[in-house]
Backbone and ligand atoms as CSV (ligand in chain L), in Angstrom:
chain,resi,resn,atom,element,x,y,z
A,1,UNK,N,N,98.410,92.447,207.941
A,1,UNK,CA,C,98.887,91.077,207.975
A,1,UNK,C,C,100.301,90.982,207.385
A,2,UNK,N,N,101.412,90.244,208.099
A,2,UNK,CA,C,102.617,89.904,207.521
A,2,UNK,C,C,102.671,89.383,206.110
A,3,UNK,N,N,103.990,89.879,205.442
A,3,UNK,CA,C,104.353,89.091,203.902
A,3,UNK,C,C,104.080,87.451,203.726
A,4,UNK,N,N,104.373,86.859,205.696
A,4,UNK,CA,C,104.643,85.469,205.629
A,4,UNK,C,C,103.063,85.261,205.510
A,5,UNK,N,N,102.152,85.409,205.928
A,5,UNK,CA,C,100.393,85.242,206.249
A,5,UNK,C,C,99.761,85.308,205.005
A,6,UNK,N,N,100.497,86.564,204.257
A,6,UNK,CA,C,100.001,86.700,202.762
A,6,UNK,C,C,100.412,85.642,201.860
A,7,UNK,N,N,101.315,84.506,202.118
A,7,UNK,CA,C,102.171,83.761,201.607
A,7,UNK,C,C,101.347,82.206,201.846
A,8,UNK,N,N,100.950,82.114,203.031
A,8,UNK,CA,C,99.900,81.107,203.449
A,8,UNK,C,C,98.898,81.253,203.093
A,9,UNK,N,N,97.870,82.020,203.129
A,9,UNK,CA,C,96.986,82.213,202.419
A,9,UNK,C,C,96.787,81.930,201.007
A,10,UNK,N,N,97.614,82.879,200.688
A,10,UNK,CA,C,98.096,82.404,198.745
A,10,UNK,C,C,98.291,80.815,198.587
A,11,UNK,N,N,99.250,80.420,199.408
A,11,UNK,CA,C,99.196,78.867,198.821
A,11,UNK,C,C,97.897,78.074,199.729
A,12,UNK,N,N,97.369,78.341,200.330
A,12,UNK,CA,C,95.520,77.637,201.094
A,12,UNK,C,C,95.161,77.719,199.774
A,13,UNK,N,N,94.448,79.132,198.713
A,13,UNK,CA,C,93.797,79.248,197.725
A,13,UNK,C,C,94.432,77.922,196.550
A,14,UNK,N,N,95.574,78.120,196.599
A,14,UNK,CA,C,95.892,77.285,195.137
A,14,UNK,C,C,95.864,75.777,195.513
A,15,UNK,N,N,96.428,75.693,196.709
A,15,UNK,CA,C,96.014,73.672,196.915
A,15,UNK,C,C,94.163,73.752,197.179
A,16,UNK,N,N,93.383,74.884,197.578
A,16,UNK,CA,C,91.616,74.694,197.919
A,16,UNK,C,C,91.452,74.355,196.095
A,17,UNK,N,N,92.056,75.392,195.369
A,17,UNK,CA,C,91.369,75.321,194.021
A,17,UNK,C,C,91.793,73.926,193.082
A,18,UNK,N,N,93.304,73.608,193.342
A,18,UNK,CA,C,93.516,72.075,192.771
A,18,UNK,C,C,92.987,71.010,193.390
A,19,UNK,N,N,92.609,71.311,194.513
A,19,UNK,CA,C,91.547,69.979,195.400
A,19,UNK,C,C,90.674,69.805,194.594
A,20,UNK,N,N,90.000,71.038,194.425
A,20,UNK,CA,C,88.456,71.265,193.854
A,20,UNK,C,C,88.319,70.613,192.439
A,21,UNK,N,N,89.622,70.572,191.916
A,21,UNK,CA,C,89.672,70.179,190.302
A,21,UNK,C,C,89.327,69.239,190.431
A,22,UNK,N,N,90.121,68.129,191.415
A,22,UNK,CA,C,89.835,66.670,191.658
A,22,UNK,C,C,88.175,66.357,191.874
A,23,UNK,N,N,87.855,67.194,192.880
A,23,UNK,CA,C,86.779,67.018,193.371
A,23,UNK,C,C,85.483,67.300,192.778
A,24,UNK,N,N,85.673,67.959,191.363
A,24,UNK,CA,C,84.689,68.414,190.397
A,24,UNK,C,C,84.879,67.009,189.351
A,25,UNK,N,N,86.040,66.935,189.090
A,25,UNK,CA,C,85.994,65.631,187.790
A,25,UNK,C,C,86.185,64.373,188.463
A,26,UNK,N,N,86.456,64.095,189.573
A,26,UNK,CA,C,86.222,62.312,189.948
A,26,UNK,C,C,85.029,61.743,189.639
A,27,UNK,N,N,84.208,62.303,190.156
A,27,UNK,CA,C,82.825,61.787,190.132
A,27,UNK,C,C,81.793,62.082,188.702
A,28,UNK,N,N,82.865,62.881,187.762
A,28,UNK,CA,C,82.475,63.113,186.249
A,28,UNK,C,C,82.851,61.812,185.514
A,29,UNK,N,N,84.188,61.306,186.092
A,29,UNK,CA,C,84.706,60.054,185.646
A,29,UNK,C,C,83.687,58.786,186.302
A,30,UNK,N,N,82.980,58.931,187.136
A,30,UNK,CA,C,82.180,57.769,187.948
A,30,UNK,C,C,81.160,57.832,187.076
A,31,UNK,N,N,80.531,58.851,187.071
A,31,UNK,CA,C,79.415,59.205,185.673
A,31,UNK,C,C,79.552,57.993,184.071
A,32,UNK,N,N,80.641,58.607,183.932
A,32,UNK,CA,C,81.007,57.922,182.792
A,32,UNK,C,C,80.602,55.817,183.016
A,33,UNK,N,N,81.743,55.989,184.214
A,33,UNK,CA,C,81.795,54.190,184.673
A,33,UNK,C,C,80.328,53.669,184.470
A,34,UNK,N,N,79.546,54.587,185.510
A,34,UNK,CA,C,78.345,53.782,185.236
A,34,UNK,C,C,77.561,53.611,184.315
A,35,UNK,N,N,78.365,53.963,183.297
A,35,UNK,CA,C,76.950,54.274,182.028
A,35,UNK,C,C,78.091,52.807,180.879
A,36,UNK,N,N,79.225,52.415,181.966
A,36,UNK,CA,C,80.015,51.177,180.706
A,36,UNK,C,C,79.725,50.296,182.008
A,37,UNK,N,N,78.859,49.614,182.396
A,37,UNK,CA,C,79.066,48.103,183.247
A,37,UNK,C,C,80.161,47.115,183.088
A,38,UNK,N,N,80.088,46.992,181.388
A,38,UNK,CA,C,80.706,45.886,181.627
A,38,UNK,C,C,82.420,45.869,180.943
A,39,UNK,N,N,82.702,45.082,181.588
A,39,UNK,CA,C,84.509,45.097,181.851
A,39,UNK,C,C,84.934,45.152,179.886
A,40,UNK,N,N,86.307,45.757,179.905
A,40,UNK,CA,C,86.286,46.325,178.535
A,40,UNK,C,C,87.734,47.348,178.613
A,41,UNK,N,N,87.824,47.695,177.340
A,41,UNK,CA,C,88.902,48.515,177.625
A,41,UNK,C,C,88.482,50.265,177.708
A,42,UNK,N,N,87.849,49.881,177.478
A,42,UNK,CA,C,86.882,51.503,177.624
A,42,UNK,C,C,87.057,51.621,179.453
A,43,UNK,N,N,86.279,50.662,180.303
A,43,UNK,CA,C,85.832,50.543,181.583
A,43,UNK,C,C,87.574,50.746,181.900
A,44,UNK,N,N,88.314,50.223,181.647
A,44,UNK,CA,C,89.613,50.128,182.267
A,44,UNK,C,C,90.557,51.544,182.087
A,45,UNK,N,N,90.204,52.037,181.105
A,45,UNK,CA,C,91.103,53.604,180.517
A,45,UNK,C,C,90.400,54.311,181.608
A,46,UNK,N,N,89.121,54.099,181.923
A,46,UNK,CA,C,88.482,55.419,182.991
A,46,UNK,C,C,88.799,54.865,183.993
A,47,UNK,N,N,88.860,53.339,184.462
A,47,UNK,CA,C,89.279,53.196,186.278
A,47,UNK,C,C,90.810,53.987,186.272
A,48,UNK,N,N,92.089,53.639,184.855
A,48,UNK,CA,C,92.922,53.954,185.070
A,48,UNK,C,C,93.259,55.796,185.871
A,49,UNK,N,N,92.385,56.292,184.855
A,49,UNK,CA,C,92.103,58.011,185.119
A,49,UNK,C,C,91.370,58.241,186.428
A,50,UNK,N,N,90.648,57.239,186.576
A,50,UNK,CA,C,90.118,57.606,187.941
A,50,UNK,C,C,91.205,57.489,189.516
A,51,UNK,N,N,91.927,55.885,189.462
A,51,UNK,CA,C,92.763,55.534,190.227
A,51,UNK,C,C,93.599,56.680,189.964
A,52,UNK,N,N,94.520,57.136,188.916
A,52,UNK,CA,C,95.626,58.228,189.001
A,52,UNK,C,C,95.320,59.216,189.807
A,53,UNK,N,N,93.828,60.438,189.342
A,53,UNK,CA,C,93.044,61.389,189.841
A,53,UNK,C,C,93.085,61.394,191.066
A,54,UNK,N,N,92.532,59.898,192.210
A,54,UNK,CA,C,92.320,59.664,193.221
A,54,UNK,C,C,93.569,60.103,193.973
A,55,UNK,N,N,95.253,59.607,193.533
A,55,UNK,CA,C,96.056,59.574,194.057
A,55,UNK,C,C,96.446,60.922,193.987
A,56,UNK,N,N,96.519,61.698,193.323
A,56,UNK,CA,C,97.038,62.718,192.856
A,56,UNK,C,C,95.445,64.087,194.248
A,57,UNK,N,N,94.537,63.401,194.449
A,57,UNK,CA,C,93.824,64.430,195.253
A,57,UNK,C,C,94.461,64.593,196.687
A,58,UNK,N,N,95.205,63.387,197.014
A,58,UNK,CA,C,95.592,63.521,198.327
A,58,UNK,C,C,96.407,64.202,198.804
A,59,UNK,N,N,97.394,64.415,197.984
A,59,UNK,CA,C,98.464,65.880,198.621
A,59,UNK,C,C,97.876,66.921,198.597
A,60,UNK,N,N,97.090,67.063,197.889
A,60,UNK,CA,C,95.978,68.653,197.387
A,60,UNK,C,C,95.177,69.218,198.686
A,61,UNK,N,N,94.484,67.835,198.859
A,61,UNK,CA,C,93.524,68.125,199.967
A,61,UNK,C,C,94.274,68.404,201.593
A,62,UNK,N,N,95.903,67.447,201.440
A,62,UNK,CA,C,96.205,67.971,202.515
A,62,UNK,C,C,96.969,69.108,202.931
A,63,UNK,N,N,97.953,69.379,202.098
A,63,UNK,CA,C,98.016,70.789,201.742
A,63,UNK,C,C,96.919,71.885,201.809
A,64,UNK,N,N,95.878,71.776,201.143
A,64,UNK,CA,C,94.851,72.866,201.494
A,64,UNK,C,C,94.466,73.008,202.980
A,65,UNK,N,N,93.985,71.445,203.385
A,65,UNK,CA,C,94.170,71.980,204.816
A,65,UNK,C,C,95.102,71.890,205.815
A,66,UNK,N,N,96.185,71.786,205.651
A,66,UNK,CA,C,97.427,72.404,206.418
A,66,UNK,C,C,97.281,74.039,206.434
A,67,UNK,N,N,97.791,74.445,205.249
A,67,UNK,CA,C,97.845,75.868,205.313
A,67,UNK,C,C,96.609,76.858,205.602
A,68,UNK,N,N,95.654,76.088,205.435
A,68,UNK,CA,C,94.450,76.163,206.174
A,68,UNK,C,C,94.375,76.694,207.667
A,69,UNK,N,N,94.886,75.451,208.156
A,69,UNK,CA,C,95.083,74.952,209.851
A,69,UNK,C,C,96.362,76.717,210.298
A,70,UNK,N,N,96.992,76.282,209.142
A,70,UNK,CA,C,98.363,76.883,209.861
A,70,UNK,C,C,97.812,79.030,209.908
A,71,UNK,N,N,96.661,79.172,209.321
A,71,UNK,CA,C,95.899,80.244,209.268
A,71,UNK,C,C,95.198,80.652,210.597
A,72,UNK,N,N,94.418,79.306,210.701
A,72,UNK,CA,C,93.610,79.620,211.973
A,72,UNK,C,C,94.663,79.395,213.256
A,73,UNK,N,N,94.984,78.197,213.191
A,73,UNK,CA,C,95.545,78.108,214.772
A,73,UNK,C,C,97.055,78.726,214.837
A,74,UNK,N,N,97.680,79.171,213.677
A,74,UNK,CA,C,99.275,79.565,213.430
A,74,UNK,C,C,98.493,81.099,213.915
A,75,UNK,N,N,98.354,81.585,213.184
A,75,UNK,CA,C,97.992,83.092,213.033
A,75,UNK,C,C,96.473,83.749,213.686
A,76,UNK,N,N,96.019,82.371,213.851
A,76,UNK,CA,C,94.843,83.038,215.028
A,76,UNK,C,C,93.812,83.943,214.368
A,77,UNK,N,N,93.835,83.683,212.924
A,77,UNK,CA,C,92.689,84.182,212.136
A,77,UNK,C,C,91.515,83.294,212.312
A,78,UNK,N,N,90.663,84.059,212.815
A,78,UNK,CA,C,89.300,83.233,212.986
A,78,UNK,C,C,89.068,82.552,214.215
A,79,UNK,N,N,89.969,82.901,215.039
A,79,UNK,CA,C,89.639,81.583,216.115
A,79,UNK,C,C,88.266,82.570,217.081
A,80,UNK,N,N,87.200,81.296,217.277
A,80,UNK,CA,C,86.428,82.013,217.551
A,80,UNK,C,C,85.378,82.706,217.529
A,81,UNK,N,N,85.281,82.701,216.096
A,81,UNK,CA,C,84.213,83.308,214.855
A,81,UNK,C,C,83.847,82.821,214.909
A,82,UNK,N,N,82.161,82.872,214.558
A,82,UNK,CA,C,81.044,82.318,213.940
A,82,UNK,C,C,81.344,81.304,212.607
A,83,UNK,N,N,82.062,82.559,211.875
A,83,UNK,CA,C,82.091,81.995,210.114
A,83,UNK,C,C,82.855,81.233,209.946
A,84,UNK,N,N,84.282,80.977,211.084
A,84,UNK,CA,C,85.065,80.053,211.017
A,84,UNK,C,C,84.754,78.934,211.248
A,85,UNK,N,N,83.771,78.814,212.570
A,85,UNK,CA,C,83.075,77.339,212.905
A,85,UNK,C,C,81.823,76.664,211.638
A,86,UNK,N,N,81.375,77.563,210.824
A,86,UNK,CA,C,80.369,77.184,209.910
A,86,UNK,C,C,81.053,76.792,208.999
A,87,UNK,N,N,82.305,77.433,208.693
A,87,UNK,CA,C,83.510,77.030,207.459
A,87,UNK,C,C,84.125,75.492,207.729
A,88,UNK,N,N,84.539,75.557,209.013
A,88,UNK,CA,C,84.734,74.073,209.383
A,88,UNK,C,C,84.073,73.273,209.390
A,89,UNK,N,N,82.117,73.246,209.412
A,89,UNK,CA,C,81.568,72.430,209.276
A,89,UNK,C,C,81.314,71.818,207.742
A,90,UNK,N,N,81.750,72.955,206.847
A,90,UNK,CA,C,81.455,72.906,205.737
A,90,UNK,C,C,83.173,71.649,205.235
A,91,UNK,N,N,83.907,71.960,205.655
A,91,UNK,CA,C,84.968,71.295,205.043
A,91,UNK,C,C,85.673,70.033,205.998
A,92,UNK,N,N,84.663,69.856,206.794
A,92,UNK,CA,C,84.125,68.348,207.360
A,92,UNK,C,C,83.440,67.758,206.820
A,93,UNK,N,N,82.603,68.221,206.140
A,93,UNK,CA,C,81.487,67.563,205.069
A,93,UNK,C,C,82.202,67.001,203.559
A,94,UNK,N,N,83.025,68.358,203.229
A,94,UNK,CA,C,84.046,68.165,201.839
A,94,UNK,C,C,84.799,67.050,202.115
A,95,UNK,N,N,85.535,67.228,203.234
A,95,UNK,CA,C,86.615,65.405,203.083
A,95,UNK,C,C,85.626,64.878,203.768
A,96,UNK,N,N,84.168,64.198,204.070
A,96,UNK,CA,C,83.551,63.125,203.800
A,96,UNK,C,C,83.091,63.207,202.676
A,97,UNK,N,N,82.890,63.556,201.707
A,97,UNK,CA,C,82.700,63.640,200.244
A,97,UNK,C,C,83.817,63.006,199.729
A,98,UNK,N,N,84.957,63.670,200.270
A,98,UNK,CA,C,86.323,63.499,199.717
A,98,UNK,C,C,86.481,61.892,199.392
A,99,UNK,N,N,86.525,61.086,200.878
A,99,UNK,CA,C,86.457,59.709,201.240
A,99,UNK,C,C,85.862,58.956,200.832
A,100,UNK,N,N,84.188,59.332,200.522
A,100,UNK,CA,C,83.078,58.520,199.893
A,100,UNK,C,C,83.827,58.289,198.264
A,101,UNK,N,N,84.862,59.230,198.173
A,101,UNK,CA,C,84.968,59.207,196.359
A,101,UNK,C,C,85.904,58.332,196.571
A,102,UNK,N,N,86.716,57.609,197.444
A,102,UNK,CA,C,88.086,56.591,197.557
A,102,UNK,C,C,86.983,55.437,197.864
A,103,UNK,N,N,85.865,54.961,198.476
A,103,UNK,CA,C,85.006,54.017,198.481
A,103,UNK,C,C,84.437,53.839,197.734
A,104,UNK,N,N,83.711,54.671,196.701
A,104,UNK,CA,C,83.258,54.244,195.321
A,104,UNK,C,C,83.910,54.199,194.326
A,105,UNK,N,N,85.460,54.509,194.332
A,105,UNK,CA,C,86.145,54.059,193.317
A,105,UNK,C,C,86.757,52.259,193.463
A,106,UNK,N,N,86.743,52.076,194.534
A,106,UNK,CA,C,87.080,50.678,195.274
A,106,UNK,C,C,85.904,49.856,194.683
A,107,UNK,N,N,84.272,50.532,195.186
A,107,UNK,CA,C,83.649,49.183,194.454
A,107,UNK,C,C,83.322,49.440,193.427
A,108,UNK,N,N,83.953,50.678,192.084
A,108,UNK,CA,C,83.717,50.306,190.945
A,108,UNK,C,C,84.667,48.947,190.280
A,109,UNK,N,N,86.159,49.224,190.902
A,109,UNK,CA,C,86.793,48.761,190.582
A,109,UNK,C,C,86.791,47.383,191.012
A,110,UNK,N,N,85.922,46.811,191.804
A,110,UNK,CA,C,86.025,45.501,192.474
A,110,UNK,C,C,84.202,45.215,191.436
A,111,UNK,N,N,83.774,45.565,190.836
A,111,UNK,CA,C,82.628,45.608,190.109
A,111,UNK,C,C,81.448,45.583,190.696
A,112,UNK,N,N,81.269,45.855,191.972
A,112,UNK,CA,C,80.120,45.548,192.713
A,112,UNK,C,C,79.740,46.929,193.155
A,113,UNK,N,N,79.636,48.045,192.548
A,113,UNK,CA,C,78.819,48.962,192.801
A,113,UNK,C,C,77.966,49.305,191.845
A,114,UNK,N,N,76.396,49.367,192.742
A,114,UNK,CA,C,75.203,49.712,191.522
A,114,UNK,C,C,74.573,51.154,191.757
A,115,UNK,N,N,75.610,52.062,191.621
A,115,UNK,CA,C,74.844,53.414,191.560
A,115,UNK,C,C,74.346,53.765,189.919
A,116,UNK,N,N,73.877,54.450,189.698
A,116,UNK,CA,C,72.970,54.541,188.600
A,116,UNK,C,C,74.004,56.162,188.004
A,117,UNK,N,N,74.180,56.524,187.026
A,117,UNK,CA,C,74.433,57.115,186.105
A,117,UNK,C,C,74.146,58.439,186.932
A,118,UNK,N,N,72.656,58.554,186.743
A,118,UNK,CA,C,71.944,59.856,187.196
A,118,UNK,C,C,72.285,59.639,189.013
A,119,UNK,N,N,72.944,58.906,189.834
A,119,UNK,CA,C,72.697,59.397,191.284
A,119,UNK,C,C,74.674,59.996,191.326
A,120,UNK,N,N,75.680,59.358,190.455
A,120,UNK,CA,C,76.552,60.348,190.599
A,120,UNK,C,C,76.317,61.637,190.214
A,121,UNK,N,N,75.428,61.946,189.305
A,121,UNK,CA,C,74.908,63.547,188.712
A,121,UNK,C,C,74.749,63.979,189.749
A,122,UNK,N,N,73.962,63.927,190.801
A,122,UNK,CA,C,73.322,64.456,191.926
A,122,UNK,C,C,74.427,64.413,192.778
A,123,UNK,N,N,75.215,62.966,193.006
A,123,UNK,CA,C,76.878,63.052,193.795
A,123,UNK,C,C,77.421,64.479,193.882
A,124,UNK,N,N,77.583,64.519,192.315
A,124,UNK,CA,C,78.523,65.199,191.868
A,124,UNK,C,C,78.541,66.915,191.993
A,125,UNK,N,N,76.924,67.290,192.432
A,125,UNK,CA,C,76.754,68.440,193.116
A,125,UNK,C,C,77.571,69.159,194.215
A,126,UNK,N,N,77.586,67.967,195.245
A,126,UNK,CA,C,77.847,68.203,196.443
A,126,UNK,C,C,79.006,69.082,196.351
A,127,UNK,N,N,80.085,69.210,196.335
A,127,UNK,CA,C,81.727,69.850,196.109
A,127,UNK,C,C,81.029,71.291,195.736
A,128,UNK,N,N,80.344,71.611,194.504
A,128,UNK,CA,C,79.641,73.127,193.665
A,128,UNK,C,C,79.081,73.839,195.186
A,129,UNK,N,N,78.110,72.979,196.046
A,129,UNK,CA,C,77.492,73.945,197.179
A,129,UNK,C,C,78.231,74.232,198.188
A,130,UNK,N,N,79.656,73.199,198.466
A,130,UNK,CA,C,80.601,73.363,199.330
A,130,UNK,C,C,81.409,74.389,198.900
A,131,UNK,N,N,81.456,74.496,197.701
A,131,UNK,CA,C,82.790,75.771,197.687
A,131,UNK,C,C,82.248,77.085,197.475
A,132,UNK,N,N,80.602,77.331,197.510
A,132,UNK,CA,C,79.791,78.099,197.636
A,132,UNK,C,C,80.146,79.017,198.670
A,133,UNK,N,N,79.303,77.466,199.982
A,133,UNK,CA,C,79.491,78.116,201.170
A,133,UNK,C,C,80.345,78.305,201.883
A,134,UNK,N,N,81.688,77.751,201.730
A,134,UNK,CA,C,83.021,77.911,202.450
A,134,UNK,C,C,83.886,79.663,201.817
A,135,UNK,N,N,83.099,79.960,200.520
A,135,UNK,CA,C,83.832,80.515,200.090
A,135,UNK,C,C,83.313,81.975,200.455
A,136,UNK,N,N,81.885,81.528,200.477
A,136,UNK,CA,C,81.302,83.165,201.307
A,136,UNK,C,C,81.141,83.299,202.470
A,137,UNK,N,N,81.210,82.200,203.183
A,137,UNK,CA,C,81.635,82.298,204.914
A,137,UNK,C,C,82.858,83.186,205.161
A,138,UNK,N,N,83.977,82.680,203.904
A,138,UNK,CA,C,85.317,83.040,204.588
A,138,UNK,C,C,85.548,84.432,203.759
A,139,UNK,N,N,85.048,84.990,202.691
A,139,UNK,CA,C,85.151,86.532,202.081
A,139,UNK,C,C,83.818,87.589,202.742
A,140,UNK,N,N,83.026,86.585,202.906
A,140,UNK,CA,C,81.796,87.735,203.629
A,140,UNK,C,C,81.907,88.059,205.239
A,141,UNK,N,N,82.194,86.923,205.622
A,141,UNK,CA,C,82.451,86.466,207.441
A,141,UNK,C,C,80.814,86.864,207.647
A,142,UNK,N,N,79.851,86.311,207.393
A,142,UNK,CA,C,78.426,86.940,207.694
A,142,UNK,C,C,78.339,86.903,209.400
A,143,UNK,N,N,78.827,86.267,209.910
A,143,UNK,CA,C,78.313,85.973,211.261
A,143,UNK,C,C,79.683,85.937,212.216
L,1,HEM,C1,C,90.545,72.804,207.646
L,1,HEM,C2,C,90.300,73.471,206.585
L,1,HEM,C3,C,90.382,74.982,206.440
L,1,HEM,C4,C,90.747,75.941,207.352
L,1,HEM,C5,C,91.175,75.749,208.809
L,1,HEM,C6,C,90.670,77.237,206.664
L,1,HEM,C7,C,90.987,78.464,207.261
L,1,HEM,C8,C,91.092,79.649,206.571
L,1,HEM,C9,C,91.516,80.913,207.150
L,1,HEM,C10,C,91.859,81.146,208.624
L,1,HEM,C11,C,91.550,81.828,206.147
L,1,HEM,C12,C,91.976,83.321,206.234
L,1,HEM,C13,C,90.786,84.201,206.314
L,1,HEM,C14,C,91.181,85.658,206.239
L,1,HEM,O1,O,92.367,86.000,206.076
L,1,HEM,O2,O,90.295,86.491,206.315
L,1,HEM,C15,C,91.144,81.141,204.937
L,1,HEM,C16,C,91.066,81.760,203.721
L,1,HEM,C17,C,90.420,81.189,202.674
L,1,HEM,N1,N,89.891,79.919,202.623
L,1,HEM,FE1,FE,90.121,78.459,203.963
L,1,HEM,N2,N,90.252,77.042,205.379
L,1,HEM,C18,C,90.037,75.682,205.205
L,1,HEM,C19,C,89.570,75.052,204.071
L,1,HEM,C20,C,89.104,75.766,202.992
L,1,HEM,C21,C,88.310,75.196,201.924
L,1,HEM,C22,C,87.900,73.733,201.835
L,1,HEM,C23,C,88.008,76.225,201.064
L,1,HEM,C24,C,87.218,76.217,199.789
L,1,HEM,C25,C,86.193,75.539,199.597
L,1,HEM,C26,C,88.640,77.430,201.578
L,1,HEM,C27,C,88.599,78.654,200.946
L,1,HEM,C28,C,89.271,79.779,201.393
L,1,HEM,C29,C,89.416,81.032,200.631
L,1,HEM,C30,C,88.868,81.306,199.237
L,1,HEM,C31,C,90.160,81.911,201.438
L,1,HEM,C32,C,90.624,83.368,201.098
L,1,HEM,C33,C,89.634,84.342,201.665
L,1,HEM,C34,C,90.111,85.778,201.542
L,1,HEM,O3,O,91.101,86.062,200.868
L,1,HEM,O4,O,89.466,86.642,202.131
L,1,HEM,N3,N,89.281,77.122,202.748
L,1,HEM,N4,N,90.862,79.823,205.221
């Protein structure tokens, strides 16, 4: 593989792994929200951290998958594969995760969301099994 391929790749890993940061602590911060209902300065320091977090995931995530994109369809790695199409299903699922976390920060912040403490716990899984399976699809290629 070219210096330039080794260069894309390298930066896919570092915007996949700063996505992931976002995508591990947003919903640590939602955790928190739901356990303060009511309006306060406590409730407001975490929407603040949450709103920043939120903004700050979106170049991450698109960057990761640009250089992503620019892997498969630039360089024609994977096109075709099994593990590539299971990888894509997997990080179709991640940015609807992604999205659900820009809708529940909306109705924390508008006060009308009643998720419970313990169902972001379980939320907050989802991202841990995604970078599981995206990550041994794309180092193992099983299929
Ligand atoms: C549209 C989104 C994505 C596309 C099109 C994509 C595509 C690719 C391609 C073609 C490679 C190179 C594979 C190779 O050289 O063998 C790669 C590497 C990699 N991808 Fe992605 N990827 C995407 C999103 C993600 C996500 C969300 C993760 C993590 C959860 C991820 C993790 C990785 C890792 C760790 C590697 C390096 C594998 C290695 O060095 O062997 N990718 N990706």
């Amino acid at each position: 593989m070219t210096t330039g391929y080794l260069w894309v790749k390298a930066l896919h890993i570092v915007f996949v792994t700063s996505w992931f940061a976002g995508l591990f602590y947003l919903p640590r911060i939602f955790v928190n929200l739901a356990l303060v209902p009511d309006p306060g300065p406590e409730r407001e320091r975490l929407l603040t951290m949450a709103r920043k977090l939120w903004r700050f995931m979106q170049p991450l995530m698109g960057l990761a998958v640009v250089f992503g994109l620019w892997m498969w369809l630039g360089y024609g790695v994977g096109r075709g594969a099994g593990w590539m199409h299971a990888k894509l299903a997997v990080v179709v699922l991640l940015l609807v995760h992604h999205f659900a976390c820009g809708r529940l920060l909306r109705a924390l912040a508008a006060g009308s969301d009643r998720h419970t403490h313990r169902w972001y716990r379980v939320f907050n899984e989802i991202p841990v099994l995604g970078l599981f399976a995206a990550v041994a699809l794309v180092v193992v290629k099983p299929f």
